[in-house]
N, C-alpha and C positions, 0 to 999 in steps of 0.2 A: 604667647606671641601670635599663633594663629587666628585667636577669637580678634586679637585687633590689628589684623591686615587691613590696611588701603591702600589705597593708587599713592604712589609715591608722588610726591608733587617733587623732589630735588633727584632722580633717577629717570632719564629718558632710554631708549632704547633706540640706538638710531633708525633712520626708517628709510628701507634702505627697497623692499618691496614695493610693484608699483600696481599689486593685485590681493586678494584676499590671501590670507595665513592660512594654509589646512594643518600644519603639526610644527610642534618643538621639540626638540630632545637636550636636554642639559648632562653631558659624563659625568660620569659616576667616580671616576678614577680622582681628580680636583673637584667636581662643583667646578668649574669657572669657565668652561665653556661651552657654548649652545647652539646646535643648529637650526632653522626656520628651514619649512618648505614651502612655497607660494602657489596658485592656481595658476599662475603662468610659466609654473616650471623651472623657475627660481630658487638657487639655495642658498642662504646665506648663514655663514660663519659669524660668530661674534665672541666677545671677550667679556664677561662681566665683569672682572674684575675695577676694584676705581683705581686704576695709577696716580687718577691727579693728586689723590690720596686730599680733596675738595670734599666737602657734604653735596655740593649738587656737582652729577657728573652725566656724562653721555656713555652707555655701553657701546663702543666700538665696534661695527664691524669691522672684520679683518682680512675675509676676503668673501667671492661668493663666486658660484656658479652661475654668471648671467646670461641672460638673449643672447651675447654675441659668442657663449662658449660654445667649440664646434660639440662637445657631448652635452649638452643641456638635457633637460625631457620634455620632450617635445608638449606635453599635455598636465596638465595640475600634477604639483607633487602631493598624495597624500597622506605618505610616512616617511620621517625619518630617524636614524637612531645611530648611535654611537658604540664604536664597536665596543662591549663591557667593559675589555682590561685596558684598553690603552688609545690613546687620541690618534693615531698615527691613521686610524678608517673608519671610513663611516658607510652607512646603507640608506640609501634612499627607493623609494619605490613611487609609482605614478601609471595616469591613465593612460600613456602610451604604452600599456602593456610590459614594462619592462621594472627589474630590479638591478642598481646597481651598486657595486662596489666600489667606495673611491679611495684614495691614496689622498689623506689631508694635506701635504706636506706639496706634490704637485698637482691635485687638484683634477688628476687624471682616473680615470675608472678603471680599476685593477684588472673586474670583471664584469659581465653584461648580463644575465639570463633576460631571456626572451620567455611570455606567455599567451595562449591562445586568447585571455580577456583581461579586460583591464582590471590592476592591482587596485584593491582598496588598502589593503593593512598588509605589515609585514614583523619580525619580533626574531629579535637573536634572543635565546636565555641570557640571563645575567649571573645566572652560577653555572651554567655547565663547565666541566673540566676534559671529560670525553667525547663530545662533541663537538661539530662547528654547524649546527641544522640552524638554516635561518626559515623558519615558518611561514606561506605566503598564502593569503587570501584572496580568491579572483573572483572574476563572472562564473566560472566553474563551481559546481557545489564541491570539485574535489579539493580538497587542500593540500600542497604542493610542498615538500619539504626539501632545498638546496644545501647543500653541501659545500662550504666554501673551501673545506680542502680539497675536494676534485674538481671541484668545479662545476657539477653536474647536479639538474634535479634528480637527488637519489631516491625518491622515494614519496607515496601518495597516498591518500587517509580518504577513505570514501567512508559514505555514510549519509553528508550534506544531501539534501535534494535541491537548494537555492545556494543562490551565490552565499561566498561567506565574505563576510563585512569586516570582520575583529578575531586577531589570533593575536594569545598571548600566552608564554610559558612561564611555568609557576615559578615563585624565586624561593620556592622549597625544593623541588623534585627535577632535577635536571632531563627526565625525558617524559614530565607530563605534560599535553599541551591543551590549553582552551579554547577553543573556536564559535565563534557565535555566528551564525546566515540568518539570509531573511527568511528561512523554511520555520521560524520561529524557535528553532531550536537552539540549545548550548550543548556540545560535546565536550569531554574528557578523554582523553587519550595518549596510551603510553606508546608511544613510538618506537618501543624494541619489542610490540608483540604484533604477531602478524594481525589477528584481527585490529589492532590499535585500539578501540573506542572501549573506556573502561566504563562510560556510564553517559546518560543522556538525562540532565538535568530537568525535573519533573516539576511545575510550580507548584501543584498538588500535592505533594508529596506523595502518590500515587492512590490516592484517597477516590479520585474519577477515573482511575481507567477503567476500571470493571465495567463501567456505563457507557463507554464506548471508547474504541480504541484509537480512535483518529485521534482524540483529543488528549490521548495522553503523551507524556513527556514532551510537551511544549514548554519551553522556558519561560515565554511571555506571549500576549495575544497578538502578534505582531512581528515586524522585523524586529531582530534582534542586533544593536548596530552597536554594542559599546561593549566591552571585558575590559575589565581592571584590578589583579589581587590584591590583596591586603600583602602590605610591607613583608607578613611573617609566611606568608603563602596560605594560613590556617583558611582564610577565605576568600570569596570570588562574588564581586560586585558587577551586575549585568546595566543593559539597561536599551530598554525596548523601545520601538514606536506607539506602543499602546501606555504610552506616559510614565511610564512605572521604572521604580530602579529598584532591583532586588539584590539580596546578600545571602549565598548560600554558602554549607561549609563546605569545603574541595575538598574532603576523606572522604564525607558521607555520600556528600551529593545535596545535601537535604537544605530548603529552601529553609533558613531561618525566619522567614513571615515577618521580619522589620517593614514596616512601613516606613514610606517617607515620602504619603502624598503624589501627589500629582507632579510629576521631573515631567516637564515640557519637551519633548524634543520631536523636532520637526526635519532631522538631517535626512536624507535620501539616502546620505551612507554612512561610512564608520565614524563615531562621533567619538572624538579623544579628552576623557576623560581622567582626572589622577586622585590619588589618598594623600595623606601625607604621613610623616615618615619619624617614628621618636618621639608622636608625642602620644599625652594621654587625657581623653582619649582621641582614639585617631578621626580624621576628617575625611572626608570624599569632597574634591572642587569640582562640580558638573557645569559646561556650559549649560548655557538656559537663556533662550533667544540672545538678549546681547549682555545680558548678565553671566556671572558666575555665580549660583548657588551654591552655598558652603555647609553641610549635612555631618552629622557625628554618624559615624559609622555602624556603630550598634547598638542606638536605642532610634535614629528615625528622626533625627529632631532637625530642621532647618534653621540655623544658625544666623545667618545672615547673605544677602547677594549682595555679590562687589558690584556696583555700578560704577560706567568710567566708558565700554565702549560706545560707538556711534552704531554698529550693525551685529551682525549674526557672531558671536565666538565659535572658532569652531577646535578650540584646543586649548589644553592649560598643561602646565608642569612643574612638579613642586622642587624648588633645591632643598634639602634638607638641611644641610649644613646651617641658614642661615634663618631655617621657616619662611621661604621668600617665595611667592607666586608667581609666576610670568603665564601669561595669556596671550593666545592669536585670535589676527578675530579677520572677518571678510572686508573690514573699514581700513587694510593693510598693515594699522601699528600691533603693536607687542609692547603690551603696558608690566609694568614692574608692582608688584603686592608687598609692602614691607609690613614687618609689624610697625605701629605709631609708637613714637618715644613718647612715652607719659612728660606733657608740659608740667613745669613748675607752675605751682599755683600761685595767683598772684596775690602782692602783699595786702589790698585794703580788705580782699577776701580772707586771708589766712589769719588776720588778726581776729577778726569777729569772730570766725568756726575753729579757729581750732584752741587747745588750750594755750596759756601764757608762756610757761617754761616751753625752754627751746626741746624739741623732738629728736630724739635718734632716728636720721632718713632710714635706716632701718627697719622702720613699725609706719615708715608713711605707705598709706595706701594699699598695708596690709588685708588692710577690709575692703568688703564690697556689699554694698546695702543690698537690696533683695531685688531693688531695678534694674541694681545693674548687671545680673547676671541672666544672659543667653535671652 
């Protein structure tokens, strides 16, 4: 289903933005609901679901955080995310410096934290069970970890020397976190040890530090602006300004050396990127100027780019449930990736190619010639 995503031509999204898309989050708990954040501070609600229970439909928004709300943010949103277990809250973060908590239901922010620089990225775990740390990333190299049962930033992970871009907790290990800055580096760290940082991901595998020390445990040559795990947490997908997207394993630390080419990316800051989820094998969707490149995860291989927007993507998010793509992009829609229903072939062809007796659809199009794979 994933190798034949396209732009849905009978799925719109309504378009409800009247500025670029910086992130999507779709819950976990149905699939059927998604938030968008916009560069003007805009968030909107939506419903995938098709009620009209139609082939061509419009997904719904249902409500949104606009201009005229007295808590809007004041500056680009550019994360947000869905509280893990339950639809009832959600998190947004932006460059007005602030993270907040809202109450779905009224629309109201439960709670506010305030920060001394503006948020790039933010990340509740999706398995924690002891915890409530929402992880935050600012202009500070420090990264900032809140507490939504006290309510309080309880606690701070130095290390960083640059701001950090992309924080994201493993959805193996409920107190590991990843953090990537532009000091080029990627951290690991366990958040119930005082030092925290369990490891500083080396692309070398530490083959050049001996030859000088500056250079070692750099994750990439470059800002480091994207983290993203594999589904099973075994791995950790980067992905630098020096063009490169790398896959290391999160036990070892250890750069697995998959190539995949030259990944384009030109963001200034956290570029939101996702895998997908159940299949085999798995995929990584990367923005890529106004494409999405679609990559196998662990042999390197670019697949295909979806073309469809007019400008920069600056985010994508896979639903699982249905192998379904949605993307934002700076051209303000949110386009829909379905797999293609294989057409019926038609009858003056089907008589010539295939054989006389009727087929069990069963065995049609079981094959696939050798062009037509990947």
């Amino acid at each position: 289903r994933v190798l034949s995503l396209e732009l849905n031509k009978d799925r719109d999204v309504e378009r409800i933005h009247g500025s670029g898309i910086n992130t999507l989050d779709i819950e976990p708990v149905e699939g059927r609901y998604m938030l968008s954040g916009g560069s003007d501070g805009v968030i909107v609600l939506y419903d995938l679901e098709n009620l009209s229970r139609k082939p061509s439909y419009t997904c719904k928004a249902l409500c949104s955080v606009g201009r005229s709300h007295p808590d809007v943010h004041r500056y680009s949103v550019e994360t947000v995310q869905w509280y893990p277990y339950d639809t009832g809250m959600f998190t947004s973060s932006s460059f007005d410096k602030t993270l907040k908590i809202w109450d779905t239901n009224t629309l109201q922010p439960a709670d506010v934290f305030h920060f001394e620089g503006t948020v790039y990225s933010h990340h509740m775990s999706p398995v924690a069970t002891k915890h409530c740390l929402i992880a935050v990333g600012t202009k500070s190299p420090k990264v900032q970890l809140c507490d939504l049962k006290s309510g309080s930033c309880s606690h701070i992970l130095q290390g960083h020397r640059q701001e950090v871009l992309a924080v994201s907790w493993s959805p193996r290990h409920e107190y590991v976190l990843a953090t990537a800055s532009a000091d080029s580096r990627v951290k690991l760290w366990d958040v119930r040890r005082a030092s925290g940082c369990l490891a500083t991901l080396d692309q070398h595998n530490g083959e050049k530090s001996k030859a000088s020390s500056e250079a070692a445990n750099t994750a990439h040559n470059g800002r480091v602006n994207g983290l993203c795990y594999t589904n099973d947490g075994l791995h950790l997908l980067t992905i630098g300004t020096d063009d490169r997207m790398r896959l290391w394993n999160s036990s070892t630390g250890e750069n697995t050396l998959v190539n995949y080419g030259k990944v384009c990316n030109e963001s200034r800051k956290g570029l939101k990127f996702t895998t997908s989820c159940g299949c085999n094998p798995e995929f990584a969707f990367v923005p890529y100027g106004s494409t999405i490149a679609v990559y196998t995860v662990f042999t390197g291989e670019l697949i295909t780019m979806l073309r469809g927007h007019y400008s920069t993507v600056n985010c994508c998010v896979f639903q699982p449930n249905f192998q379904e793509l949605y993307s934002g992009s700076k051209d303000c829609n949110i386009l829909a990736w379905i797999p293609a229903l294989r057409e019926p072939v038609p009858d003056d062809i089907s008589e010539m190619s295939l054989p006389q007796q009727p087929l069990n659809p069963a065995y049609e199009d079981a094959w696939s010639s050798s062009d037509d794979e990947g």
